[in-house]
N, CA, C and O atoms as CSV, one atom per row, in Angstrom:
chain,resi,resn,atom,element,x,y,z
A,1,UNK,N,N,-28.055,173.645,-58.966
A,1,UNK,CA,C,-28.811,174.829,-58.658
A,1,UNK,C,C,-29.274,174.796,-57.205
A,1,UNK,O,O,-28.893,175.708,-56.471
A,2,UNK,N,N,-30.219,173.638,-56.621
A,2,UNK,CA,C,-30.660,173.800,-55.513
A,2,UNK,C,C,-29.342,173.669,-54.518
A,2,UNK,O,O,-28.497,172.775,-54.586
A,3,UNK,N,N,-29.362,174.627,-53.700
A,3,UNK,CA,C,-27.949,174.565,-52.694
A,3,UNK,C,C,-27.222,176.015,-52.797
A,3,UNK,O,O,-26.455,176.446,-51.936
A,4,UNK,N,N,-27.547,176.629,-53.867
A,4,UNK,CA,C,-26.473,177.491,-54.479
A,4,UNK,C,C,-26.488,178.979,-53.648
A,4,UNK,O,O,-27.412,179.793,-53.655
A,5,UNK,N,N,-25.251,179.082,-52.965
A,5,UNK,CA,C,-25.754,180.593,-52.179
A,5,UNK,C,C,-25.860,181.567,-53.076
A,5,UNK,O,O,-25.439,181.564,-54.232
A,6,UNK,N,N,-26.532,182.542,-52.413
A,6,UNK,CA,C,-26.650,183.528,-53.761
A,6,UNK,C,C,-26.603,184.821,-52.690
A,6,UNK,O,O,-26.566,184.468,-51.511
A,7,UNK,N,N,-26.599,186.366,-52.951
A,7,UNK,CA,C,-26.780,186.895,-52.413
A,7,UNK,C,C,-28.409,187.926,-53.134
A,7,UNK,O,O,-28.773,188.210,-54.275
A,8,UNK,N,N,-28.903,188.160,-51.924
A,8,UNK,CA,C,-30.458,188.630,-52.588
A,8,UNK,C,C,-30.803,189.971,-52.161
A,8,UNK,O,O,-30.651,190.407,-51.020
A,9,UNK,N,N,-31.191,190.482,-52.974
A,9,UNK,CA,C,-32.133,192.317,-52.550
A,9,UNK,C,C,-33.421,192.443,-52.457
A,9,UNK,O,O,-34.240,192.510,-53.373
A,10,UNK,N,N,-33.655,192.485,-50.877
A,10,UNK,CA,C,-34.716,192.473,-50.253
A,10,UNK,C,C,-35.175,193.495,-50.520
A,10,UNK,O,O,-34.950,194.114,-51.560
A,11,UNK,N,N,-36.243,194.006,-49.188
A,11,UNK,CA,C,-36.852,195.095,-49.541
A,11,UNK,C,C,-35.783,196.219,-48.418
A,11,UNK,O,O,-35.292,196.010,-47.309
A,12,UNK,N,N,-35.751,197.413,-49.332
A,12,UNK,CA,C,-35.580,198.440,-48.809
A,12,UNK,C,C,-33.642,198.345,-49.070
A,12,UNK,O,O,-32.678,199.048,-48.767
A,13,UNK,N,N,-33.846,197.193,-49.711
A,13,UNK,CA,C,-32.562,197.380,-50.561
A,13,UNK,C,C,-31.370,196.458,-49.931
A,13,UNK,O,O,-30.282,196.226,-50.457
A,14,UNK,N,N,-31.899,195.944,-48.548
A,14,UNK,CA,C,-31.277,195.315,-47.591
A,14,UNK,C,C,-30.637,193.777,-48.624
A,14,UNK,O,O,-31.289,193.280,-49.542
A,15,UNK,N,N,-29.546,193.383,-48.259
A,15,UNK,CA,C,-28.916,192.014,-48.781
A,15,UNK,C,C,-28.800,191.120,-48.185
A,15,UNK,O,O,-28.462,191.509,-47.067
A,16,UNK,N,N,-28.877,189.872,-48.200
A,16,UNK,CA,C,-28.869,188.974,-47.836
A,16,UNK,C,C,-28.354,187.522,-48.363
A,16,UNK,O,O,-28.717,187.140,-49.475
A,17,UNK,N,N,-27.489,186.703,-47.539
A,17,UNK,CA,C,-27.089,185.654,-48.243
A,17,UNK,C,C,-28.048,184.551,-47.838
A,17,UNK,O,O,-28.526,184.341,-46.723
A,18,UNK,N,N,-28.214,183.946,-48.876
A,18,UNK,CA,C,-28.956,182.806,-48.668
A,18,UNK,C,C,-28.574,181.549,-49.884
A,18,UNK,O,O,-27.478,181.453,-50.435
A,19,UNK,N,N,-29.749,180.656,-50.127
A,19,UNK,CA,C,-29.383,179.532,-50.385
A,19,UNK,C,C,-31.030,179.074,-51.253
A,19,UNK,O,O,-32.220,179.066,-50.938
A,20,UNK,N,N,-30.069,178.681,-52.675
A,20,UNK,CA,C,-31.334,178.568,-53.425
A,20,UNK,C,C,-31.965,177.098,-53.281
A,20,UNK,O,O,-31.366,176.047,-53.050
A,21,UNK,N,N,-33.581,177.347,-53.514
A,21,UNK,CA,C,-34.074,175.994,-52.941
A,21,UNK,C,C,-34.698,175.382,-54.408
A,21,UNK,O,O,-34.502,174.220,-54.766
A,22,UNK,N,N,-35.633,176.562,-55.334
A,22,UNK,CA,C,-36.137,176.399,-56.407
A,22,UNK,C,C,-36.308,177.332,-57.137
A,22,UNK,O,O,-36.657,178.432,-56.708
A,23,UNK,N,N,-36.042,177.016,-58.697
A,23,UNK,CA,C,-36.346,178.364,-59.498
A,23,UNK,C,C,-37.153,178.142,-60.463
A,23,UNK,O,O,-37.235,176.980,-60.863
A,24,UNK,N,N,-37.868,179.059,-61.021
A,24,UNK,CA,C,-38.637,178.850,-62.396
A,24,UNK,C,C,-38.139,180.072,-63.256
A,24,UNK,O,O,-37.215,180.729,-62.777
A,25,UNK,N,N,-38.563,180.379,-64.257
A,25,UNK,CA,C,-37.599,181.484,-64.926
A,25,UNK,C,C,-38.565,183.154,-64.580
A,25,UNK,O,O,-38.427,184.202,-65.212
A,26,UNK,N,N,-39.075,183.015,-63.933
A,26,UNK,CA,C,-39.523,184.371,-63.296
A,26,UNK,C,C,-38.838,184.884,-62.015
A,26,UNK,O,O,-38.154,185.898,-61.876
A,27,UNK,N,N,-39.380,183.407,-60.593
A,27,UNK,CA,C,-38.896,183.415,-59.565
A,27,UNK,C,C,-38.046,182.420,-59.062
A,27,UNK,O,O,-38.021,181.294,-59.558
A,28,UNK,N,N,-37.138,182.854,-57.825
A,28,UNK,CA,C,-36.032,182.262,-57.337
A,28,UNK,C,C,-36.251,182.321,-55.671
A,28,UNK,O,O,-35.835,183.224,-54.946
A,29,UNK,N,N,-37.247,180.760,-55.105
A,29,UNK,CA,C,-37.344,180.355,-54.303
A,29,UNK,C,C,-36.033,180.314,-52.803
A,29,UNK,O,O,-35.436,179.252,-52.634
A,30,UNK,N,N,-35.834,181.087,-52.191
A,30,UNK,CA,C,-34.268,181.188,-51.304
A,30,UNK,C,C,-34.738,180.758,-50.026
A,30,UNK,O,O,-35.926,180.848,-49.718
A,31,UNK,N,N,-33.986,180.359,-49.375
A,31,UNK,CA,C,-34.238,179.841,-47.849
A,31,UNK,C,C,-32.918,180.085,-47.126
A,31,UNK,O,O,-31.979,180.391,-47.862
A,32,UNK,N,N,-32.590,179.976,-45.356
A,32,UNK,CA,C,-31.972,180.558,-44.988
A,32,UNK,C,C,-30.691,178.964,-44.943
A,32,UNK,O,O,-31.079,177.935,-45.496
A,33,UNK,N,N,-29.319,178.977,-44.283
A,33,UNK,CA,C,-28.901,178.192,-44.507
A,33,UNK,C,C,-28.863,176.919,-43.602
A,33,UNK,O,O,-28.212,175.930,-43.939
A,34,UNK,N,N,-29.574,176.976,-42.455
A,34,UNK,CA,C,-30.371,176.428,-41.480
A,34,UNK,C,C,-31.517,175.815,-41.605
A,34,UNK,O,O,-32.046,174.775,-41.214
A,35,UNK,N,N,-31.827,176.944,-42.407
A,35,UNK,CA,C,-34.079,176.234,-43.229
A,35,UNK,C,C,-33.294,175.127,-44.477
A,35,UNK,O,O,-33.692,173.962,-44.464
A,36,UNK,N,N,-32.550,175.392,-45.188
A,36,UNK,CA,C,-31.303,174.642,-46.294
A,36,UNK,C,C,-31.792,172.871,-45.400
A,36,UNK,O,O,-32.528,171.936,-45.716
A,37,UNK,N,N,-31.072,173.118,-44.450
A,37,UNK,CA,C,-30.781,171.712,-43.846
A,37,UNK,C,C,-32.070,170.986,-43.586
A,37,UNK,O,O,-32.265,169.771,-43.584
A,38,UNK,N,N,-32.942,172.006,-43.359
A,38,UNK,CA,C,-34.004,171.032,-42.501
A,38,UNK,C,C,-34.984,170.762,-43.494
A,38,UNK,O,O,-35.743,169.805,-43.340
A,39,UNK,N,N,-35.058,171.533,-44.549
A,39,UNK,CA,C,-36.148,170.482,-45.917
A,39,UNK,C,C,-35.641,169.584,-46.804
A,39,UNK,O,O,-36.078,168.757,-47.604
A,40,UNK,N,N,-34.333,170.091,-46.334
A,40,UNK,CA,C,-33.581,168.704,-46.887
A,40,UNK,C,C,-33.687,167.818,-46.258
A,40,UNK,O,O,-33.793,166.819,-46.969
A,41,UNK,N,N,-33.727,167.554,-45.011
A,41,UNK,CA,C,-33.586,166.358,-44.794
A,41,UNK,C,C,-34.853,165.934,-44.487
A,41,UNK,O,O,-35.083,164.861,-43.928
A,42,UNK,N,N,-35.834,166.870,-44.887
A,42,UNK,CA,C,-37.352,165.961,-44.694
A,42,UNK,C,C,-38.032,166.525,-43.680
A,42,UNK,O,O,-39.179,166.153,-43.429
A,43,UNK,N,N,-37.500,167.361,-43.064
A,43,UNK,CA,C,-38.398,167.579,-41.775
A,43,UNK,C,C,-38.862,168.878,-42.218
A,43,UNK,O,O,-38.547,169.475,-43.247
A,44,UNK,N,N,-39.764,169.280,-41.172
A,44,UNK,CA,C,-40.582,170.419,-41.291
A,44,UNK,C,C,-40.058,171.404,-41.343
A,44,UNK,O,O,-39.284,171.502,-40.391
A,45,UNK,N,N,-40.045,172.494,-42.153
A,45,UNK,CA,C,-39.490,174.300,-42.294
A,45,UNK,C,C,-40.002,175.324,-42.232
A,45,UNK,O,O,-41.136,175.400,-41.758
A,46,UNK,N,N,-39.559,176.062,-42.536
A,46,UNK,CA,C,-40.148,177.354,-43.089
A,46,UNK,C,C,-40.715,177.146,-44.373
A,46,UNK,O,O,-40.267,176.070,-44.768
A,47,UNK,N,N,-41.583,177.703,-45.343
A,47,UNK,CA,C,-41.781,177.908,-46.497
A,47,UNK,C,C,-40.084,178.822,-47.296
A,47,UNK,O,O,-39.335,179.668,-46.806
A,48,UNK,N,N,-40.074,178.122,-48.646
A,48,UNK,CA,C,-39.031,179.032,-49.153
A,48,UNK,C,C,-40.050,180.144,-49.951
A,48,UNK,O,O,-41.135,180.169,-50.532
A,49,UNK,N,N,-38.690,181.238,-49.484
A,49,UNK,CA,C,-39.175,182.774,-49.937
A,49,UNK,C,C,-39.073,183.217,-51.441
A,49,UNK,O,O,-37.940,183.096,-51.907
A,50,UNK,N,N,-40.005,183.691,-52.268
A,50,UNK,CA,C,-39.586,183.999,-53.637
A,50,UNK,C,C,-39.597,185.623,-53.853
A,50,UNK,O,O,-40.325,186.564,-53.534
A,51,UNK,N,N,-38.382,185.418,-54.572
A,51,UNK,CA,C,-37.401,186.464,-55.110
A,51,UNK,C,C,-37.806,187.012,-56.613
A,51,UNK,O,O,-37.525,186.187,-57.482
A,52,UNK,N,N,-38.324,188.057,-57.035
A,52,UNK,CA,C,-37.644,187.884,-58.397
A,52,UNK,C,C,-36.406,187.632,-59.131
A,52,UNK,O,O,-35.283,187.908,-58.710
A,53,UNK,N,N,-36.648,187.154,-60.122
A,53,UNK,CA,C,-34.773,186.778,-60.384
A,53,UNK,C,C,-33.871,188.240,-60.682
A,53,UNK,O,O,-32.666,188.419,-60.501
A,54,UNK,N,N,-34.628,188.949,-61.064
A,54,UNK,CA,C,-33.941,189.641,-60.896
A,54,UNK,C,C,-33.130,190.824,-59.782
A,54,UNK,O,O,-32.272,191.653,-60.087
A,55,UNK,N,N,-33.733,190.561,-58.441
A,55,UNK,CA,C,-32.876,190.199,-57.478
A,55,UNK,C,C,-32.160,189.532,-56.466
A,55,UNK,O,O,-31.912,189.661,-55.267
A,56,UNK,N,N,-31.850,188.540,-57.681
A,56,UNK,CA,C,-30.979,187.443,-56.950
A,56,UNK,C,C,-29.796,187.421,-57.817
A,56,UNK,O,O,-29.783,187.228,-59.032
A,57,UNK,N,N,-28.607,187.687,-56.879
A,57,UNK,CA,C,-27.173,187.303,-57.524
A,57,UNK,C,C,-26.296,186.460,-57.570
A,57,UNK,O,O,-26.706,185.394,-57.110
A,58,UNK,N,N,-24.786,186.407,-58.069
A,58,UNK,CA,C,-24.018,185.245,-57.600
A,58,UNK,C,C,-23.632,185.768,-56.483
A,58,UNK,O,O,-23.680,186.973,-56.234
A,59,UNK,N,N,-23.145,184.727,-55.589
A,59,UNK,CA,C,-22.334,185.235,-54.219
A,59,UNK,C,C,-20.924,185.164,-54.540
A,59,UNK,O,O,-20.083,184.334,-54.885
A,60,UNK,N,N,-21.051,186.602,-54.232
A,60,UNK,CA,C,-19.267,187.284,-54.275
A,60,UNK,C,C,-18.678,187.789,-53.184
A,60,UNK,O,O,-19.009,188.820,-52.600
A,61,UNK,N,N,-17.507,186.812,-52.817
A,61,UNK,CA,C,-16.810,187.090,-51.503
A,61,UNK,C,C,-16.236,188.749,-51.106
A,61,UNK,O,O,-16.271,188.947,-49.892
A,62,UNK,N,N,-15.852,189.645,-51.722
A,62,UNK,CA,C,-16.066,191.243,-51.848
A,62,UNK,C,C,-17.010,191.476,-51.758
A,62,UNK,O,O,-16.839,192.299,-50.858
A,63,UNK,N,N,-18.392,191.494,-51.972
A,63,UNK,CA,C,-19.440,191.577,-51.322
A,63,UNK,C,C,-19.797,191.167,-49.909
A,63,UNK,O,O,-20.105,192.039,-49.096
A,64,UNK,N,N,-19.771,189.835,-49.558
A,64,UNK,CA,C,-19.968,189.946,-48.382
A,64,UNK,C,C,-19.029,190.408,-47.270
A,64,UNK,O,O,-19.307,190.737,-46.117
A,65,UNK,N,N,-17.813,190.352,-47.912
A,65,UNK,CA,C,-16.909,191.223,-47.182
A,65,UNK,C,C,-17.273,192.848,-46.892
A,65,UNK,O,O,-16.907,193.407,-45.859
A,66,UNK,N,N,-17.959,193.449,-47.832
A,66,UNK,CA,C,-18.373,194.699,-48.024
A,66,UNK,C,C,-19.680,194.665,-46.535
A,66,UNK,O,O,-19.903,195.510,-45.668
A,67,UNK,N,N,-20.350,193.206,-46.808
A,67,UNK,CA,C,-21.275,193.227,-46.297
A,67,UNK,C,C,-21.393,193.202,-44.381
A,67,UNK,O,O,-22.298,193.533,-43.615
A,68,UNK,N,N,-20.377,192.793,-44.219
A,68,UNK,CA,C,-19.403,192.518,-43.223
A,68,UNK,C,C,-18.989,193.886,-42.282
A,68,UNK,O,O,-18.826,193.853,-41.063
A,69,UNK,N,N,-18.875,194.960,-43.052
A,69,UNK,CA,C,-17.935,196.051,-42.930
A,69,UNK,C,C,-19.176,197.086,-42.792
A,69,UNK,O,O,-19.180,198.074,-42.057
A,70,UNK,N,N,-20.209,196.673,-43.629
A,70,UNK,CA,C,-21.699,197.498,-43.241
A,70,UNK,C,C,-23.021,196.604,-43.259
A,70,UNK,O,O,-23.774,196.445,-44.220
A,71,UNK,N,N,-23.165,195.909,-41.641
A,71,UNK,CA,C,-24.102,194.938,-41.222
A,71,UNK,C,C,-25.035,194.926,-41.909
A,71,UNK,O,O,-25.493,193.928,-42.466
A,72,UNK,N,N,-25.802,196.969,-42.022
A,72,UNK,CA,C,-27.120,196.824,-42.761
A,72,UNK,C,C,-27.347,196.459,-44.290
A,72,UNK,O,O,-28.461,196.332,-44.798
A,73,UNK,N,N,-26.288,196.328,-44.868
A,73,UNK,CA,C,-26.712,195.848,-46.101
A,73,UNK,C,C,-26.529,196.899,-47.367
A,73,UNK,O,O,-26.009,196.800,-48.478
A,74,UNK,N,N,-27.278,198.054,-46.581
A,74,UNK,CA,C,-27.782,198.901,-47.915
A,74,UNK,C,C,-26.716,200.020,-48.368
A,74,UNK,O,O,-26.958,200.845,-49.249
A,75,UNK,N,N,-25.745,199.958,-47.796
A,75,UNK,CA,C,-24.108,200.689,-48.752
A,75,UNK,C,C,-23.500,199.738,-49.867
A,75,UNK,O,O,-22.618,200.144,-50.624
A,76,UNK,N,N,-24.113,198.213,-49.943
A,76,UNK,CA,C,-23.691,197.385,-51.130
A,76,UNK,C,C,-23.701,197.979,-52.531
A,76,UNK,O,O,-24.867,198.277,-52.792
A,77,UNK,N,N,-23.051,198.217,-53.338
A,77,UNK,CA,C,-23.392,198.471,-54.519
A,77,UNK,C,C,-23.515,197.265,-55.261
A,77,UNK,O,O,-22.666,196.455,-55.632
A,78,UNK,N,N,-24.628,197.311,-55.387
A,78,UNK,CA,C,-25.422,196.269,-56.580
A,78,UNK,C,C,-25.031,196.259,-57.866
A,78,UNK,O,O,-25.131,195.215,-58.511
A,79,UNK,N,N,-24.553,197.353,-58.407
A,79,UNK,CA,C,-24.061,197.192,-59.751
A,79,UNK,C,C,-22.731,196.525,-59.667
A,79,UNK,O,O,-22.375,196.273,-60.818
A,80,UNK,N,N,-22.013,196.205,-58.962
A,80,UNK,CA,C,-20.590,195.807,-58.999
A,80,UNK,C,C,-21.217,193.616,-58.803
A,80,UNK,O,O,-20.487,192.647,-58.593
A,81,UNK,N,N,-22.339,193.648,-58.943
A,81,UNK,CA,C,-22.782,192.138,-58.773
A,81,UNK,C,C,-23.128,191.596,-59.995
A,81,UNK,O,O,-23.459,192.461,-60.805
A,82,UNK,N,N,-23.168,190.374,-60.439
A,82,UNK,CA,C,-23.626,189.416,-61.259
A,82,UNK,C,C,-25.273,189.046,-61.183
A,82,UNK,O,O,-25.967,189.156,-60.172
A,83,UNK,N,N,-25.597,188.707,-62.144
A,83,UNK,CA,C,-27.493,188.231,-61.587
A,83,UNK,C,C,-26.978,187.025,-61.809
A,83,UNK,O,O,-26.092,186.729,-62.611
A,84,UNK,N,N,-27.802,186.056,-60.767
A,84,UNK,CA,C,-27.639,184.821,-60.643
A,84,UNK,C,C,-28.517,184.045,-62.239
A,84,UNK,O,O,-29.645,184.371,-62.606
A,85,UNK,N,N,-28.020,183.466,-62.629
A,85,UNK,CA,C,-28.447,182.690,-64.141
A,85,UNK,C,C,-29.126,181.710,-63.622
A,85,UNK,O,O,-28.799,181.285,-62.514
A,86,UNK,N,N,-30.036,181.248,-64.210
A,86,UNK,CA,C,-31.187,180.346,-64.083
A,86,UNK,C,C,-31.024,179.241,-65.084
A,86,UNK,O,O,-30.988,179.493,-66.288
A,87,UNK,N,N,-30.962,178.481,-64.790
A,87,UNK,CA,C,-30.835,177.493,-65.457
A,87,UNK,C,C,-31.770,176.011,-65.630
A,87,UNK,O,O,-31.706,175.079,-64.828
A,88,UNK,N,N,-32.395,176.030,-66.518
A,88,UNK,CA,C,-33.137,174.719,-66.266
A,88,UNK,C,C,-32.817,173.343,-66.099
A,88,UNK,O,O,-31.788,173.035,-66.700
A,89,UNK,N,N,-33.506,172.178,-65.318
A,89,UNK,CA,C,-33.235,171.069,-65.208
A,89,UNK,C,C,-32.782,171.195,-63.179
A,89,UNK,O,O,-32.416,170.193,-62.564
């Protein structure tokens, strides 16, 4: 789980790929993939950002390809995505 990119719906509908740090079954803790490296290895970060889970998805390469093709994010159609599953342990 921790590591797992996901893609996420911010506010205003905007997407974003990121990288899961912690989840509980409400929220889904994400960080960027740069902030990824640096609490991993112990040093000082950013705080990770919480998501509801229910906007957090799997990362799907047609998506970010989509995402690619429109920088801002918000022409993604969200229904064509997976919700990222939570899993304990």
């Amino acid at each position: 789980m921790r590591g797992d990119q996901v893609v996420v719906r911010a506010f205003g509908d905007e997407a974003l790929v990121r990288r899961i740090w912690r989840a509980t079954e409400g929220v889904v803790f994400i960080v960027s993939d740069q902030n990824f490296r640096t609490l991993l290895a112990g040093e000082e970060g950013l705080w990770p950002i919480g998501f509801r889970r229910e906007d957090v998805f799997e990362y799907d390469e047609d998506a970010i390809q989509e995402l690619e093709a429109h920088p801002s994010g918000r022409s993604l159609n969200w229904e064509h995505l997976h919700h990222w599953t939570y899993q304990a342990g």
